[in-house]
Each structure stands twice: as C-alpha cells, then as structure tokens.
Backbone as numpy.savetxt, mean C-alpha at the origin, in Angstrom:
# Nx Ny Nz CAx CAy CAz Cx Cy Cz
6.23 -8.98 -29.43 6.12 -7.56 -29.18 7.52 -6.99 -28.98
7.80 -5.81 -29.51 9.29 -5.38 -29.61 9.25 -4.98 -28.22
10.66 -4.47 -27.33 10.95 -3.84 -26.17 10.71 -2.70 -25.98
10.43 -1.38 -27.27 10.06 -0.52 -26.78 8.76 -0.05 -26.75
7.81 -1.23 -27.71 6.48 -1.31 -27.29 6.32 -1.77 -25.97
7.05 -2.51 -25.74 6.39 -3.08 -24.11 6.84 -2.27 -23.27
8.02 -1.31 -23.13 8.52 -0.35 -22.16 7.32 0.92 -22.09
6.82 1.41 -23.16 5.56 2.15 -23.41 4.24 1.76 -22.75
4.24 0.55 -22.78 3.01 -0.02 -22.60 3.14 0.24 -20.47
4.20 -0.28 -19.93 4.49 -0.29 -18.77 4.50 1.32 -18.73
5.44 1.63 -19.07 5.49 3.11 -18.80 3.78 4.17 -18.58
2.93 3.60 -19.55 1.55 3.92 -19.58 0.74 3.54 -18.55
0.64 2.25 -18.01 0.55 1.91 -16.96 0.66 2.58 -15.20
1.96 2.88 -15.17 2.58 3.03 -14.42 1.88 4.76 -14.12
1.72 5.39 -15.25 1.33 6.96 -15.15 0.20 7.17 -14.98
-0.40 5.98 -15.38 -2.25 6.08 -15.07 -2.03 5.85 -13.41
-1.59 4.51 -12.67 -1.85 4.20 -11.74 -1.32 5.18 -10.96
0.02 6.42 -10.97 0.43 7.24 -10.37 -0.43 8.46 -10.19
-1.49 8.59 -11.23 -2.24 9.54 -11.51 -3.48 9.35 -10.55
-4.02 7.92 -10.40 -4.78 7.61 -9.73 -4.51 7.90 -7.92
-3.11 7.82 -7.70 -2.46 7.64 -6.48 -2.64 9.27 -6.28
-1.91 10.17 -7.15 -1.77 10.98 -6.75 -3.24 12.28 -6.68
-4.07 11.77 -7.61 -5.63 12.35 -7.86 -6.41 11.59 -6.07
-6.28 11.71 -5.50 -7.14 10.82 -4.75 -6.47 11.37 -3.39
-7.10 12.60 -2.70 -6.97 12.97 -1.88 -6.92 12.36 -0.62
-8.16 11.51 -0.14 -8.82 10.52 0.36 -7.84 9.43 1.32
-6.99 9.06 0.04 -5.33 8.70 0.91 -4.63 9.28 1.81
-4.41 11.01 2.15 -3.56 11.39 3.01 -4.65 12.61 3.84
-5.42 12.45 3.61 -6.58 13.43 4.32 -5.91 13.65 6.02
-5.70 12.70 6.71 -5.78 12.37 8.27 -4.15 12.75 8.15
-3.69 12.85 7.31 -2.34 12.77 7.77 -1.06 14.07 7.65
-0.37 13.91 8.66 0.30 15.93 8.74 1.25 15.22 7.15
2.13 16.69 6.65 2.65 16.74 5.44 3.92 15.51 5.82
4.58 15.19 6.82 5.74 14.40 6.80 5.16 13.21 6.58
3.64 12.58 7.19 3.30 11.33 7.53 2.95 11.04 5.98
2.47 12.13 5.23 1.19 12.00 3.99 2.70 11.35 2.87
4.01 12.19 3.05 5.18 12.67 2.62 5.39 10.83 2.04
6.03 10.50 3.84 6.35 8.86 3.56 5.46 7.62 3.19
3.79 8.11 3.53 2.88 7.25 2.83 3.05 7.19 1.71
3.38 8.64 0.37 2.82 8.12 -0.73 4.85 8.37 -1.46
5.89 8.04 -0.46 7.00 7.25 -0.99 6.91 6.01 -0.66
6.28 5.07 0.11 5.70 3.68 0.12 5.10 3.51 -1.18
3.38 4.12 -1.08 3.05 4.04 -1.96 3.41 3.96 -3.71
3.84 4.93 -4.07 4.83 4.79 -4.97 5.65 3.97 -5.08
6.42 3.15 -4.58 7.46 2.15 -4.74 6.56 0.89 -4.62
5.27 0.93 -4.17 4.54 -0.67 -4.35 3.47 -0.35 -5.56
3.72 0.86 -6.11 2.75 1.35 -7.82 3.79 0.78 -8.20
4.87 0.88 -8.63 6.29 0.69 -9.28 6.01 -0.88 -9.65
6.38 -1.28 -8.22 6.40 -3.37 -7.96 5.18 -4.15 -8.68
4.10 -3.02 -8.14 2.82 -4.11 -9.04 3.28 -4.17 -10.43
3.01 -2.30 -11.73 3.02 -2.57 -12.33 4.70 -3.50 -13.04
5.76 -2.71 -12.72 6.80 -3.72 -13.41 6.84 -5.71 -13.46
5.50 -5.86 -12.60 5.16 -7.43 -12.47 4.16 -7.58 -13.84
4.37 -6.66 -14.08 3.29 -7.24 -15.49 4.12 -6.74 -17.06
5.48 -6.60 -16.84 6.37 -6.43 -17.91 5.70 -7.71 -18.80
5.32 -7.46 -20.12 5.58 -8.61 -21.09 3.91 -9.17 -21.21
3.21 -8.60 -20.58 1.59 -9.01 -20.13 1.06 -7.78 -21.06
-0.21 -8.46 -21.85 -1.05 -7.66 -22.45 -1.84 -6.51 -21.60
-2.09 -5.73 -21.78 -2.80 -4.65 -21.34 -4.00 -4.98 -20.43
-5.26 -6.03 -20.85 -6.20 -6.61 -20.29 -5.96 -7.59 -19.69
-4.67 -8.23 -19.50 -4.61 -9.22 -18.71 -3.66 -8.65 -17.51
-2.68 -7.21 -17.72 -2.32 -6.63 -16.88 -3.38 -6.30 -16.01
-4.27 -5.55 -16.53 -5.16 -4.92 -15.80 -5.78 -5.90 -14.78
-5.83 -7.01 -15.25 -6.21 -8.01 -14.25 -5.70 -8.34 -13.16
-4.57 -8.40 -13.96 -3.46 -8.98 -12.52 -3.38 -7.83 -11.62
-3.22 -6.32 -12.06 -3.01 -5.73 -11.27 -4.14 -5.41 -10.49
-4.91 -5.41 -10.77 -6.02 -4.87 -10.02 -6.42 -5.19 -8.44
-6.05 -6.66 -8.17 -6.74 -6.74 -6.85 -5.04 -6.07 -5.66
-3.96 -6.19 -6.48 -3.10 -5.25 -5.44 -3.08 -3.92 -5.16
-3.73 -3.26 -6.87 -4.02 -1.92 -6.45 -4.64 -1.68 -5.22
-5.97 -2.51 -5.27 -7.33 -1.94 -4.37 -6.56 -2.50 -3.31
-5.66 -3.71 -2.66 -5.48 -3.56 -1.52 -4.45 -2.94 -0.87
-3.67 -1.75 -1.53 -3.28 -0.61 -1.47 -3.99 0.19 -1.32
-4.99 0.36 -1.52 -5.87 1.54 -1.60 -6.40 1.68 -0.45
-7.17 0.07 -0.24 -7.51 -0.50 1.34 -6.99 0.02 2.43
-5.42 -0.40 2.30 -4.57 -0.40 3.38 -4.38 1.13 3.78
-4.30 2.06 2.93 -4.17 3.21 3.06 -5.67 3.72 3.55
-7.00 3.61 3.28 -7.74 4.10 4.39 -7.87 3.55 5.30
-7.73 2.46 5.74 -7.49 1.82 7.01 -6.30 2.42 7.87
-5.56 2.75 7.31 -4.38 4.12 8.43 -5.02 5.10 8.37
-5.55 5.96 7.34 -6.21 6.99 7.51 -7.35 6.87 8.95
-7.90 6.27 8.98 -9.36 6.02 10.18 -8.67 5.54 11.03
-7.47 5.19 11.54 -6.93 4.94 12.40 -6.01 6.21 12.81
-5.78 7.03 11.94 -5.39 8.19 12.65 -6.12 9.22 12.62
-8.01 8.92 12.58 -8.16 9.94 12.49 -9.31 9.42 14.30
-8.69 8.30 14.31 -9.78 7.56 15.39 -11.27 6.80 15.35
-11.68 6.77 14.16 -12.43 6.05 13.50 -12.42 4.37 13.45
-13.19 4.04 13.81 -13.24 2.07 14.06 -12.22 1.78 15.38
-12.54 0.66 15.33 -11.50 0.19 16.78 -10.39 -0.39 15.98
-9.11 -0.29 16.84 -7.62 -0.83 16.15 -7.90 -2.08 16.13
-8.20 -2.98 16.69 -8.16 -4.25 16.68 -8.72 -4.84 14.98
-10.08 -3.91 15.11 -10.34 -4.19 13.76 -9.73 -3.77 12.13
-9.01 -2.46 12.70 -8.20 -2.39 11.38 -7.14 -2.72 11.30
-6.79 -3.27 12.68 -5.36 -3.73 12.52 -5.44 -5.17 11.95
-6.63 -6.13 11.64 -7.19 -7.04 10.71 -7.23 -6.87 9.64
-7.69 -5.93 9.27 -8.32 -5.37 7.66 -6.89 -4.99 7.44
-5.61 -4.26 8.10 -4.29 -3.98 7.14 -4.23 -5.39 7.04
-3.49 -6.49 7.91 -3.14 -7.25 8.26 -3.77 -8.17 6.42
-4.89 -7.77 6.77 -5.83 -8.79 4.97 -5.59 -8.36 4.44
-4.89 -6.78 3.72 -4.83 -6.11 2.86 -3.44 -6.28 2.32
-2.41 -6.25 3.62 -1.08 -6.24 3.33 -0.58 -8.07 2.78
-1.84 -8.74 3.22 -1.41 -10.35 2.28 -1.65 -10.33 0.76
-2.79 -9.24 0.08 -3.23 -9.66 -1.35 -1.60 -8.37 -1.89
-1.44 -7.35 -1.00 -0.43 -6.53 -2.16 1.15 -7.34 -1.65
1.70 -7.83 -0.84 2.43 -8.51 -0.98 2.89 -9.75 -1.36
1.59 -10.72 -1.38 1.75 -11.83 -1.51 2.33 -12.72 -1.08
2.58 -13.98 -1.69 3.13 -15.65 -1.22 4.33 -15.15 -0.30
5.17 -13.89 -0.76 6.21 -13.78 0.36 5.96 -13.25 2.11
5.25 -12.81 1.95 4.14 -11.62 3.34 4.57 -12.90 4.26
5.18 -12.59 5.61 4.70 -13.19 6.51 4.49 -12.28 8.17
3.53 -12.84 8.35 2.07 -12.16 8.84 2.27 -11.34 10.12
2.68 -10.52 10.87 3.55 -10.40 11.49 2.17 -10.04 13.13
2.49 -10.05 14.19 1.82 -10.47 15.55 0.52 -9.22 15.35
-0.25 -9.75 15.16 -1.44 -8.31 15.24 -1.86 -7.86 16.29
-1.39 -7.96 17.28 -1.32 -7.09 18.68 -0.35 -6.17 18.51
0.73 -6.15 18.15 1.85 -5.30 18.05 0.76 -3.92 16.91
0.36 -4.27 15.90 -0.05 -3.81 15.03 -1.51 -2.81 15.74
-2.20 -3.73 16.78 -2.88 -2.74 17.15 -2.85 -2.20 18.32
-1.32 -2.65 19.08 -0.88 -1.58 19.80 -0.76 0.01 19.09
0.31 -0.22 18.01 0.62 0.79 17.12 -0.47 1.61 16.33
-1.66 1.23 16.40 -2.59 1.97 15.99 -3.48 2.34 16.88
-3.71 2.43 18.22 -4.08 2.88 19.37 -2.90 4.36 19.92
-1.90 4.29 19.13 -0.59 5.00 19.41 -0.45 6.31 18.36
-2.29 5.98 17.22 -1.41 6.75 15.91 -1.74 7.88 16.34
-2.53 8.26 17.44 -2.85 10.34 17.16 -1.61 11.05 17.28
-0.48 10.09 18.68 0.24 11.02 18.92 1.56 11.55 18.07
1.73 10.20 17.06 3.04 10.18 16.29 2.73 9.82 14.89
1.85 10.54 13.99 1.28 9.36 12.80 2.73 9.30 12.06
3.36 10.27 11.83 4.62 9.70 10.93 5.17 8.55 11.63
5.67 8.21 12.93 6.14 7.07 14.05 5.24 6.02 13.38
3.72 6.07 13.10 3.18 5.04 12.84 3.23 4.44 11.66
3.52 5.84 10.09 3.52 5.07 9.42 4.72 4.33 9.16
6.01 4.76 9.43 7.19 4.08 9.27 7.00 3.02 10.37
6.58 3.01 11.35 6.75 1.42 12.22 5.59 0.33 11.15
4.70 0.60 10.89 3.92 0.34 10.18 4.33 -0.81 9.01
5.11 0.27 8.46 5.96 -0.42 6.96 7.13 -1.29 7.66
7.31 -1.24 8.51 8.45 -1.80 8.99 8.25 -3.29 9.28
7.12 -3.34 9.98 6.06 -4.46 10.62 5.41 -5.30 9.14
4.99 -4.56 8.30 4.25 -5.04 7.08 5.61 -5.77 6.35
6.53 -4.85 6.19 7.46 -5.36 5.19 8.52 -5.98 5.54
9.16 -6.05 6.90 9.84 -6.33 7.71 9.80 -8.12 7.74
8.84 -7.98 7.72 7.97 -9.69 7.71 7.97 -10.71 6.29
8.23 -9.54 5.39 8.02 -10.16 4.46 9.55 -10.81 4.29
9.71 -11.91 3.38 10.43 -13.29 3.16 11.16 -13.67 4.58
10.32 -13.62 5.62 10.93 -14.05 6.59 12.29 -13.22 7.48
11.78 -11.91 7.33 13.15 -11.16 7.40 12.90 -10.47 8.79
C-alpha cells in the first residue's frame, strides 16, 4: 500500500472517531466549559494515540483493534461525568475508571492507589476542572512507571 493511501486511510479514521467524540454530548454534560475544555484536549490526544497505532493496518482490522480503547474512553468519560454529577458511589467508579483506564492505556498503565482516586471523586462537585486534571495526572502519571 503506497504512503499516501495509508496517510488517507488514518487521516479518515481519525475524523470519523473525532466526529464521534465531538457529536456526543453525553461526554461533557456534568461538566462547566473549562472542565468539558480539558476533558475533550485529553480526549483528543488519546483519539490521536489509538488511531496512529493502527498506521499500516487494514481498515477492518483497524477497526478492531481500535475499538475496545475507543469504548474504554468513552467509559471513562461517563464515569467522571456521574461522578460529578453525584451519581453512584466513588468507590465504585473510582473501579470502573481504574478498569477503563487499563484497556485504553494498556501493558504500560500502572495502576495507581484507588483510594486516592476515590478520595478525588468524593471532591468532584467542588472543583471538577481540579478533578479532571488531578485525574489525568493519577491515570497517566502512572503510566510506564513514572
């Protein structure tokens, strides 16, 4: 396959799944314009990571691969949403990120204290932007051991 078929092919990719991100209200519902702001510049930069992991991958076998990180992006993001909107107990979504943030990061993710995590989500009414950047910090912070 030449390079600028496959740059097309990603590029196509990449505009569907942005389209999906950005069509889908549902994601920033609970959240004021700064918090919604830095969710979907996270977001966006882990649309980016999935699809550029499938440079050189057929279309149907992209779709494969990408698929179970989409949805646990998708996951992870209503699971902050119901946590700032006070919905479920933290303990329990601070589980469900905690499962969500292992399938979109993967083999590198390491797992970081889930008490801290549902301290910080017992904390989200008063500061949700505070939460989502401690949030990412805690999720990604962890990752390769860092």
């Amino acid at each position: 396959m030449e390079k600028g078929m496959k740059d097309t092919r990603l590029e196509q990719r990449l505009q569907r799944e942005m389209q999906s991100l950005y069509g889908n209200e549902g994601f920033t519902s609970e959240m004021d314009d700064s918090s919604a702001s830095l969710f979907l510049e996270w977001a966006e930069h882990q649309v980016r990571q999935v699809v550029d992991s499938t440079a050189g991958v057929e279309d149907a076998a992209a779709d494969e691969v990408m698929y179970p990180r989409m949805k646990a992006m998708r996951r992870m993001a209503r699971f902050v949403n119901q946590a700032l909107s006070g919905q479920g107990e933290t303990y329990d979504l601070a589980e469900k990120i905690v499962a969500q943030a292992r399938i979109l990061y993967g083999e590198a993710f390491v797992e970081p204290d889930i008490n801290r995590i549902q301290s910080l989500l017992s904390l989200s009414k008063t500061e949700p932007g505070l939460l989502f950047q401690t949030l990412r910090h805690l999720l990604e912070g962890e990752t390769n051991g860092k």
